[in-house]
Structure formats: structure tokens, C-alpha cells
matplotlib code that plots the C-alpha trace (Angstrom):
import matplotlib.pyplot as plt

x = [-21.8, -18.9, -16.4, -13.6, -13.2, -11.3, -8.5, -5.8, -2.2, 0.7, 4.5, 7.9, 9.7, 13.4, 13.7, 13.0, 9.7, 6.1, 3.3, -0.3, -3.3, -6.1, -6.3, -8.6, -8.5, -10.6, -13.4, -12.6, -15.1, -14.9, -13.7, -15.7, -14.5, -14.7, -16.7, -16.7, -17.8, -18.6, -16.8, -18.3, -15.9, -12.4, -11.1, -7.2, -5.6, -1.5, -0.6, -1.9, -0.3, 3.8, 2.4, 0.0, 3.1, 6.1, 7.8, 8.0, 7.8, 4.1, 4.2, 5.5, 3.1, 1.9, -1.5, -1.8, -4.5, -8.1, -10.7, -11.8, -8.4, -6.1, -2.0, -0.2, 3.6, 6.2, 9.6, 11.7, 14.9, 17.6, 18.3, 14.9, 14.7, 17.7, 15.0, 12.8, 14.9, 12.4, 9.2, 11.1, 8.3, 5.7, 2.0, 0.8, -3.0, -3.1, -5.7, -5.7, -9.6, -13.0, -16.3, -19.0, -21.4, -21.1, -22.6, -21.6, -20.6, -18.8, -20.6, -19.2, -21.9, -19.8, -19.8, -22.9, -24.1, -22.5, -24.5, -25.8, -25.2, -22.3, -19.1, -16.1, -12.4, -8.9, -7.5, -5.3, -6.1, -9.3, -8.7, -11.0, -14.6, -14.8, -12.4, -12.3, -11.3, -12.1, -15.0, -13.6, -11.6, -15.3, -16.4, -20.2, -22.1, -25.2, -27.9, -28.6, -24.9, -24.3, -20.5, -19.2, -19.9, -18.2, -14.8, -13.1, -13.3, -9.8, -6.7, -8.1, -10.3, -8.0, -4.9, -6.6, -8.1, -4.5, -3.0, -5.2, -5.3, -1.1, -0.8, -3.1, -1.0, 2.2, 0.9, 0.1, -3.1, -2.7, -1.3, -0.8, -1.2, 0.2, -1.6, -4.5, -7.8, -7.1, -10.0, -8.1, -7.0, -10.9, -11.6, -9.3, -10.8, -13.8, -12.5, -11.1, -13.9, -16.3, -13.5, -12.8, -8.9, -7.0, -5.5, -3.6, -3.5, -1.2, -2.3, -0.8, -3.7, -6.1, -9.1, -7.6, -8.0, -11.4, -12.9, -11.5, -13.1, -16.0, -16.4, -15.3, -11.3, -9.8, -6.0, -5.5, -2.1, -1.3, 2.6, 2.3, 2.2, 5.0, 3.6, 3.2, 5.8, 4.4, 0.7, 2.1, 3.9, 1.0, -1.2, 1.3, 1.1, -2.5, -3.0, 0.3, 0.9, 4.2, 3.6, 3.1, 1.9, 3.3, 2.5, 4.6, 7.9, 10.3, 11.1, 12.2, 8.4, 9.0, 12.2, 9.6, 7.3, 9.6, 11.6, 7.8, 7.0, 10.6, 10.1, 6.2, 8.1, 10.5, 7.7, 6.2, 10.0, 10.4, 14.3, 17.2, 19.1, 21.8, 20.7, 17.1, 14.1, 13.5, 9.9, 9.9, 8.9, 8.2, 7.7, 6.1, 6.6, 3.9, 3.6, 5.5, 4.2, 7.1, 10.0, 12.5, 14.9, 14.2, 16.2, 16.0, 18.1, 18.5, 17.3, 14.9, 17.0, 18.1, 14.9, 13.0, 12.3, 11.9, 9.9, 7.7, 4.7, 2.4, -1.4, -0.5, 1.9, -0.1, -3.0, -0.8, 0.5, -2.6, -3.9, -7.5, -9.6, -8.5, -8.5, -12.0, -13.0, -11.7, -13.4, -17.0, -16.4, -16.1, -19.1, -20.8, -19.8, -19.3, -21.7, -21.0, -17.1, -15.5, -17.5, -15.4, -16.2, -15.0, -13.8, -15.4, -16.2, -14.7, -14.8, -10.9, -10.6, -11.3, -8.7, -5.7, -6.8, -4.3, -6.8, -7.7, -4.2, -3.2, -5.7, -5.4, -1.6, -1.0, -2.4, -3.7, -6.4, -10.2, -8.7, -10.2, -10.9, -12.9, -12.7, -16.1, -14.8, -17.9, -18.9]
y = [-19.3, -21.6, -22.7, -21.2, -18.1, -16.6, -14.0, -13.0, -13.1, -11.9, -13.4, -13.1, -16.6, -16.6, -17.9, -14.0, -14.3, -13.0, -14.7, -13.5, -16.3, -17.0, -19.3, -20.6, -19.4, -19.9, -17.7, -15.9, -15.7, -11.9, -12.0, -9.4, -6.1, -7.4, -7.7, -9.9, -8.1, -9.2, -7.5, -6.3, -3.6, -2.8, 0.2, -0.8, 2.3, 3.2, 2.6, -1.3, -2.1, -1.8, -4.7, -6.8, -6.4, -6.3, -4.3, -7.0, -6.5, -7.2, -6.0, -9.8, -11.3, -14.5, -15.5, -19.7, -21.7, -21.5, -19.0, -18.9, -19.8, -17.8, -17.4, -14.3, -15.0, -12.1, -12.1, -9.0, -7.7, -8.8, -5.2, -4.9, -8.8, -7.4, -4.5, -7.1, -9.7, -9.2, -10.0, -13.5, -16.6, -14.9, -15.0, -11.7, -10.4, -7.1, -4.3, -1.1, -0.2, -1.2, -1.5, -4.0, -5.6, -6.3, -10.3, -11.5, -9.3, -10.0, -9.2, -5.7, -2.8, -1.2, -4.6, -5.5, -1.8, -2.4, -5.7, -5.8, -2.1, -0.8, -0.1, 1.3, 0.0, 0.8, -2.5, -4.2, -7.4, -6.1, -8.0, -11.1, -12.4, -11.4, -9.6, -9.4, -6.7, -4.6, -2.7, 0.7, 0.0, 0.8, 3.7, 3.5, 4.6, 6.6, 5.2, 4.4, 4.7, 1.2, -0.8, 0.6, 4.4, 3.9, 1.3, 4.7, 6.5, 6.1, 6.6, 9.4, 11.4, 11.6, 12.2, 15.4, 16.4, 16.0, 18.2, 21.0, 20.3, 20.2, 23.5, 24.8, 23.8, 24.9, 28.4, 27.9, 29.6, 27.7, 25.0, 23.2, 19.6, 17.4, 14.3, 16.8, 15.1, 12.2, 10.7, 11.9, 15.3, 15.8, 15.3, 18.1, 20.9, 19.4, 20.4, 23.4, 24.4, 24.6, 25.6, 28.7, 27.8, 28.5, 25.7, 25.3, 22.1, 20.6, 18.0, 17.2, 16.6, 19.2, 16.5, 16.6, 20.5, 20.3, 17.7, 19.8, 23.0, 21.7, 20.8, 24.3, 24.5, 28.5, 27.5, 24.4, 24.0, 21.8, 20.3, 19.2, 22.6, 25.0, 27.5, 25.8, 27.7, 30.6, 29.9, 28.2, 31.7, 33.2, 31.0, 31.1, 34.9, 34.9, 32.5, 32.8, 29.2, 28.1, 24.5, 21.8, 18.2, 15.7, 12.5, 11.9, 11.7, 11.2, 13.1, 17.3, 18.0, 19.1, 21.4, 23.3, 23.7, 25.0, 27.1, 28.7, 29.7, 31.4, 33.3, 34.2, 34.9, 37.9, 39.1, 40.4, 40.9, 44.3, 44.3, 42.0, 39.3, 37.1, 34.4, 34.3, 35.1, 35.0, 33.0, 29.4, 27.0, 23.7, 20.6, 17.3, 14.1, 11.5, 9.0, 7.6, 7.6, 8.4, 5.8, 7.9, 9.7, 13.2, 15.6, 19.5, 22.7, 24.4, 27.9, 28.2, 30.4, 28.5, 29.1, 25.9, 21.9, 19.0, 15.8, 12.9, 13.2, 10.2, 10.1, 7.3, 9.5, 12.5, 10.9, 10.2, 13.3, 15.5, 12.5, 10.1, 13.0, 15.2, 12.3, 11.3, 14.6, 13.9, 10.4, 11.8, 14.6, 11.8, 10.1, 12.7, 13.7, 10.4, 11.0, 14.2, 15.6, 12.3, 10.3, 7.9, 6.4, 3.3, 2.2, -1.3, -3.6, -6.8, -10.1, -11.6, -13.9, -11.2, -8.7, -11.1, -11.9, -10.0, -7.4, -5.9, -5.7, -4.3, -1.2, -1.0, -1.5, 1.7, 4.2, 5.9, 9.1, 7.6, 4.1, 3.2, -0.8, -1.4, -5.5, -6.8, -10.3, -11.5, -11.1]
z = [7.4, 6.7, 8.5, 6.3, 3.5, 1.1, 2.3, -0.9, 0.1, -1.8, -0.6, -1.9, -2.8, -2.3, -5.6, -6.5, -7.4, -6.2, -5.7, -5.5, -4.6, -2.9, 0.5, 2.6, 6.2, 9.1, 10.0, 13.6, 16.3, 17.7, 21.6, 23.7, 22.1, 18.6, 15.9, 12.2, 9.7, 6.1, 3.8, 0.6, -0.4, -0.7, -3.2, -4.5, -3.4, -5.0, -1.0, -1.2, -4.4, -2.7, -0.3, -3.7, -6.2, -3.9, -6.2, -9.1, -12.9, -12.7, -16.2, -17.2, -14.3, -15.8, -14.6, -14.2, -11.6, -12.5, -12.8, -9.6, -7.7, -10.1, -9.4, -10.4, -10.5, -11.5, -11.0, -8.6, -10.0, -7.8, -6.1, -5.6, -3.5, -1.4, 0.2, 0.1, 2.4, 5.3, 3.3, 2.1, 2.6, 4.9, 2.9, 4.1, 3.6, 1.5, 1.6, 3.8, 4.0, 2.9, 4.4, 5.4, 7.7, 10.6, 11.1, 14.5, 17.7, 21.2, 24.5, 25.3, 24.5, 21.8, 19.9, 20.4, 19.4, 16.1, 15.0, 11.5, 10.9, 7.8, 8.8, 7.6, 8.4, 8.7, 9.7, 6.9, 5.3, 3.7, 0.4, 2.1, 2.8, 6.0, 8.7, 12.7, 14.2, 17.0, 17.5, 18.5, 14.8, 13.1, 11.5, 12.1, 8.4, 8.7, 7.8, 4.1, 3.0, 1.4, 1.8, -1.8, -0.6, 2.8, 1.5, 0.9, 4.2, 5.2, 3.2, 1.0, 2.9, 5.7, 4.1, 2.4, 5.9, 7.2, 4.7, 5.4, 9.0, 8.5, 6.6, 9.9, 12.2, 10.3, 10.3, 6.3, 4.5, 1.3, -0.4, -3.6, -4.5, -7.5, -9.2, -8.5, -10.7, -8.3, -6.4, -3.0, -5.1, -6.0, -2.6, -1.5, -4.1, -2.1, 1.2, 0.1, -1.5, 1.8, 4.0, 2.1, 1.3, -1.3, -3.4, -6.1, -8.5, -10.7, -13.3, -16.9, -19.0, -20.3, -19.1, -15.9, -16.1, -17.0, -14.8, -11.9, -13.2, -13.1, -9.6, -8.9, -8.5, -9.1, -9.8, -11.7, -13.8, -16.8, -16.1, -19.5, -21.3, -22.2, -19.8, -16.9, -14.7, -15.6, -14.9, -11.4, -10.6, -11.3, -9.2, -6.0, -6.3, -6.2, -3.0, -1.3, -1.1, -0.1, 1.2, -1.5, -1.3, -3.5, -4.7, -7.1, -5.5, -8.2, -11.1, -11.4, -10.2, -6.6, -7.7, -9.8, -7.1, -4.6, -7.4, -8.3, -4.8, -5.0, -8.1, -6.6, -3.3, -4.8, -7.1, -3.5, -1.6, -0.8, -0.6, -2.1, -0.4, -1.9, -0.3, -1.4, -0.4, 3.4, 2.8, 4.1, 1.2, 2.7, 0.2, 1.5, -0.1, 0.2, -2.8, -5.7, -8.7, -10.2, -9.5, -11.1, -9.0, -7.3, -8.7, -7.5, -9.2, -5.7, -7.4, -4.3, -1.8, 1.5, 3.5, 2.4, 3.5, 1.8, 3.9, 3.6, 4.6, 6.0, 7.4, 10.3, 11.9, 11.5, 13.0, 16.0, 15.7, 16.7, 19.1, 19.4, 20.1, 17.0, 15.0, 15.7, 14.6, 11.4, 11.0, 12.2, 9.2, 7.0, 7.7, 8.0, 4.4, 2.5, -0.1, -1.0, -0.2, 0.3, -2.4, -4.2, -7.6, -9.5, -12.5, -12.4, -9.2, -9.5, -7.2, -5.5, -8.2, -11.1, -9.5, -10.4, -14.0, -16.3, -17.7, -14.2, -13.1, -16.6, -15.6, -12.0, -11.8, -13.2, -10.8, -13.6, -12.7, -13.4, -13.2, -9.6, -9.3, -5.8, -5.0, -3.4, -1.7, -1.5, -4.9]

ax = plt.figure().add_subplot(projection="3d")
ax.plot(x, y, z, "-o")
ax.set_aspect("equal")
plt.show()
């Protein structure tokens, strides 16, 4: 092992531009309670890509350096660089999750338990060769389940475990998702599925509709087609749902959701009331993949909420014990309901060339890169 690796960082000039490169930075050596481990894997989620592109026009990122040391430059609209004041000349790591082995090990007996076995992590700064961190922070792997199967173990899986767990706890027995033929949304039908609850899916292409039938979804609705609040009545009527997950944010999306599980509401109401029906219709917010603004009609009654939604505060939320629960589930079940696939597998230097970023910069559905640091 060397003395020093690679570790990509992404900071914001004050000239009101974004740059993305690749450093050189000291190995660690774990202290008692800590491990290094080696990481081979790292999936680009849409949550990493507000800390990578810093909310620049990457679309007009120019790409200079050399092949293996590239520099992605992009300049950030001036209302944008005011948000962005805080961020101004630190070189922060990027990177949320990813998995690896684990190649040296401090003296405590949880470290030391941990030594050349596959782990998972939710630590930050997984976009690098190799990451400290401490041991408690691991997600052992079972046996046979390689660093590519277990880099996704995190963000998606338990984001869709808290949303059911979340509609549990709210006194919810169904729910609908948007951005639905997503790796997390697949991953949900998944859940679902073997948990016997009903779920209803909104996507807005007819592939989308089809790759979700055939891993067994009931209610899956087309945005895209003229019927579509039609066939999402229909579907609230059927399973009741009146909580809603959604990722994308902006856009009149949301208003139709919540105006839907009205209309399905007062298709069941056994008297009238001028204000609505009496049904609470909860909305949660949690991504934003559409940067336009939300808009809503307000033709959903008064009894209704509107929130954001996010999985660290959740996790805190139902506490270290419940949480673990969750975790165990997920590597109990990474091969089969939390399974992740990827678009291509590319190495630090190739995630900054201009055709990966093209792809993977827009959070398209079936566009999944996963970095290998090492590679």
C-alpha cells in the first residue's frame, strides 16, 4: 500500500465557478475503533450530485487536465453562488455510500472482527481509493455478496423501508410513490410486494409501465397519458392510499396527487361538506427532479399536509435499535429486494470525462453509473 491515494473533490471558486478534480491525500491509519477499508464501489445517487455539481450549468462543463487527472470546470449562475456563499473555497469529498474491503483494523474486537471481510458504508466521501471510518459505521455483507452488490445498501433501500415504515407509523395502509421504475421505486414494489401493501406508482413512460409490471406491481399510472387522473382515481379508490412520496418536487405533480386522493376520497364520503372531504391527505416531498416551481390548485379540501421528507432524520427519528433492524433487512436481502443494477462501472477519472457526466447528470431512470475508485 502507498503512502497516498486518490479521493475526488468538488469546490466552488469565488470567481463563480465549480471545480471537480482529483487529489492526492494521505492514507489514514484506523485508531482503535476504526477500520480502512478499500473501496471498490460507489453508485452516483441524485442525492450526491447537489454536493459533485454544486448546482452549476454542468451542461457547459468543459473537461481540461489529462486522462487520468481530468478537471471539470462549469460556471454557477450568480443567484445560485449567493446559496452557495458557504461552500466558497473549501475542496470537499463527495459520495454518500459504497462498499469495500476492509484492509487494515484497529485493536478493539469490533474492528478487528471486521478485517478482510466486505462491507457496506454510509460515511460520505466514498468517491476515493480508500476510506476510514469507524467500525460500528459498517454494514457487515454475508458471505459471497461482492462490493458492487453491497455499494447500494444505504440511500435507497432505506429510504423505501422508511416510507413504509413512515406510513406505519402514521396510521397509513397504503401509499403512492412518483419517479416509480426508479432503482429505489423498484425496490419499493419489492417491499411492498412481500409485505402485502398496497402501492400505487406513478411513471410517464409506457417502458416504465412495463418494466414495473413485470416484477409484479398491481397499480402503476402513466403521467404522460391523457387518462392519467382517471386511472390514478381509480387506483386510490382501490387501495385507499392517501399518503404520497415524491421525488420530484417541482412541477403541478404533487397537486394532482393530493387533488386524486380527494376526488377518490368523496367517491367513498357518505355525506357532503363544503369544506371537503374530512380524509387527511398527506404529501411528502423528498427529491428534485424537477427544478421548476411547485405549484398546487388547492381543489383538495382543507384536511391535508404538504412536507419534506428525509431518511437521516427518520433514522433518528425511530432511534439505533429500529434502525438497525432496518440495516440487518438489507443485508439480509441485497441480492434479491434491494438489488441494484448499473448502467456502466467506470473508474474516478472516467466519471469526470464529458460522456459519463452527459448520462449520469441527468438522473434519468436505467441511467445508474456506480464509480469503482480502484479501478
Amino acid at each position: 500500500m502507498t503512502e497516498l491515494a486518490l479521493e475526488l473533490r468538488s469546490e466552488i471558486k469565488k470567481e463563480g465557478t465549480l471545480e471537480i478534480s482529483l487529489v492526492d491525500v494521505p492514507i489514514p491509519e484506523p485508531k482503535e475503533d476504526e477500520v480502512l477499508v478499500r473501496v471498490e464501489a460507489s453508485p452516483i445517487n441524485p442525492s450526491d450530485l447537489g454536493m459533485l455539481f454544486g448546482m452549476a450549468d454542468i451542461a457547459k462543463a468543459k473537461v481540461s487536465g489529462s486522462e487520468d487527472r481530468p478537471v471539470v470546470t462549469a460556471d454557477i449562475p450568480d443567484n445560485v453562488m449567493r446559496a452557495l456563499a458557504a461552500r466558497v473555497g473549501q475542496s470537499l469529498p463527495a459520495g454518500n455510500e459504497g462498499a469495500g474491503v476492509v484492509v487494515k483494523a484497529g485493536n478493539s474486537e469490533i474492528a478487528q472482527a471486521l478485517m478482510g471481510k466486505t462491507v457496506a458504508i454510509l460515511g460520505g466521501a466514498m468517491y476515493a481509493q480508500y476510506r476510514c471510518i469507524k467500525a460500528k459505521q459498517c454494514l457487515l455483507m454475508h458471505e459471497g455478496v461482492t462490493p458492487a452488490e453491497g455499494a447500494s445498501c444505504f440511500v435507497n433501500p432505506l429510504t423505501a423501508l422508511g416510507m413504509v415504515e413512515t406510513m406505519r407509523l402514521e396510521g397509513y395502509t397504503a401509499l403512492v410513490h412518483t419517479a416509480a421504475a426508479s432503482n429505489l421505486g423498484q425496490m419499493l414494489n419489492k417491499i411492498c410486494i412481500k409485505d402485502g401493501v398496497d402501492l400505487v406508482n406513478i411513471v410517464r413512460r409506457k417502458e416504465h409501465v412495463d418494466l414495473l409490471r413485470d416484477i409484479g406491481a398491481t397499480h402503476v399510472c402513466n403521467s404522460s397519458e391523457p387518462t392519467f387522473m382517471e386511472d390514478l382515481v381509480e387506483a386510490l379508490v382501490a387501495t385507499g392510499a392517501t399518503v404520497a412520496f415524491d421525488a420530484t418536487g417541482g412541477g403541478k405533480l404533487g397537486g394532482q396527487i393530493l387533488t386524486a386522493m380527494e376526488i377518490a376520497a368523496n367517491k367513498t364520503a357518505k355525506e357532503f361538506s363544503r369544506y371537503g372531504s374530512t380524509v387527511h391527505k398527506q404529501l411528502y416531498i423528498y427529491g428534485g427532479l424537477d427544478r421548476s416551481p411547485t405549484t398546487f390548485n388547492r381543489s383538495f379540501g382543507m384536511a391535508w399536509g404538504i412536507g419534506g421528507w428525509l431518511l437521516t432524520p427518520f433514522l433518528v427519528k425511530i432511534g439505533p435499535e429500529a434502525a438497525e433492524e432496518l440495516r440487518q433487512r438489507v443485508a439480509a436481502e441485497v441480492k434479491t429486494t434491494f438489488a441494484s443494477s448499473y448502467t456502466r462501472e467506470v473508474s474516478l477519472a472516467e466519471a469526470l470525462t464529458r460522456e459519463a457526466i452527459a448520462v449520469y447528470g441527468l438522473q434519468a431512470t436505467g441511467e445508474k453509473y456506480l464509480i469503482n475508485p480502484n479501478k
